[in-house]
Structure formats: C-alpha cells, structure tokens
N, C-alpha and C positions, 0 to 999 in steps of 0.2 A: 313336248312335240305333239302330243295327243291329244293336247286343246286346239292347238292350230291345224291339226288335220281332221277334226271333227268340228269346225268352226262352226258351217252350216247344219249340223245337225243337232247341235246346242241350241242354234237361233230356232228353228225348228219346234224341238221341243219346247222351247220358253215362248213360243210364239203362239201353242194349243195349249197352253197353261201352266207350264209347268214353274215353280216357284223356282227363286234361285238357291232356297237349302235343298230340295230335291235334286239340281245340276251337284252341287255338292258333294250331296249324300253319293252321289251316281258316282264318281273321283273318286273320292275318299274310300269306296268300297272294293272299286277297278285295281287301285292301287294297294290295297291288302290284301286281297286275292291273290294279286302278282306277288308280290313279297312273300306272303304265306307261301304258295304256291312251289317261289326259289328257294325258303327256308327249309321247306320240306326235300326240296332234289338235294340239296346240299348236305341234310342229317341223310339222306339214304345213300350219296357216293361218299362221303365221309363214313358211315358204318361198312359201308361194303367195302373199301381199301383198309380198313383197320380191320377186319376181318380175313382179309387176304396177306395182311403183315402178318397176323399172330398166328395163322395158318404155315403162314413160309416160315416164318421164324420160331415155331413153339411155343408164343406165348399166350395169356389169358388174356382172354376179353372182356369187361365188364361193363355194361353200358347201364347209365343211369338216366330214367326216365324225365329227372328232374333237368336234368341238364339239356337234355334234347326241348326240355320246354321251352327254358330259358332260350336258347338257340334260335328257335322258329316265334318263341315271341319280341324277343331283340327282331328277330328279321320285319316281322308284322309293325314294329315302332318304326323302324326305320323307313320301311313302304309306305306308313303315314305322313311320317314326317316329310320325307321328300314329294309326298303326293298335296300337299297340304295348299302351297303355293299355287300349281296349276291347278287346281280345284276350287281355290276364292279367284283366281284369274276367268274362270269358266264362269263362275257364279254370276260376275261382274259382267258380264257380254251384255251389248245393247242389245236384245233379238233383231230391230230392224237391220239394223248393222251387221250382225251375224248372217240372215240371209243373202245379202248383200253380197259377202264373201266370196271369191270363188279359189 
C-alpha cells in the first residue's frame, strides 16, 4: 500500500535524479525499521508478561540474549522479505507516470 500512496513522490524523486536502487534502498530500509522496530515491541511485551507470570506464579526467569537475537533478526528477515516486492515495484515506476498519479 505504501508504494501506491507515495506514487507521486517516487515520481518526484526519480524525476530530480534519483536512480532506481536508491527508491529501493529507500523500501528495503522503511521496511526493516518497521519490522525491527515490531520485533523489538514484541521481545519487550513478551519479557514483560513473562515476568509478570513468574512474579504471580514463583517462578524463575531466564532470558537469553541469544534468543532475543534470533527473535528481532527473524522479524528484520521477514520485514525484508515482505518488503522486497513493493520495493522492485517502486523501483520500476515510470517517473513521468508517477507524477501523473493523483
């Protein structure tokens, strides 16, 4: 949805120079930010209700940092991946076409 609601300001920018791996790089970056971004809220309400079990409940908590990696870098692949397609879709934009847009 984010290519089609930024249509004209893709055309825009490809229009004062900017190449089509730079619209790219511009996706591909949006989209792992966001992702990072959820992977990181996710390992912080996931630590914080497992901390509020083992609270209510007596037991120990051990968090390993390895695993929170894995967690927010799985997220970070996945934000690619899904970002990947509307990101060569953007790249591919005619610019005169893109202004055009409304």
């Amino acid at each position: 949805m984010s290519v089609t609601e930024r249509t004209r300001e893709i055309g825009l920018r490809m229009a004062v120079g900017a190449k089509p791996r730079n619209v790219l790089a511009q996706f591909l970056i949006e989209s792992l930010a966001l992702a990072m971004a959820g992977g990181f809220v996710g390992v912080a309400l996931g630590l914080l209700g497992a901390s509020q079990l083992a609270a209510r409940f007596g037991w120990s908590m051990v968090v390993q940092p390895t695993v929170v990696l894995i967690a927010v870098g799985f997220s970070a692949l996945v934000g690619v991946g899904f970002g990947l397609y509307p990101a060569s879709k953007a790249a591919r934009l005619d610019p005169i076409e893109a202004l055009r847009y409304e």
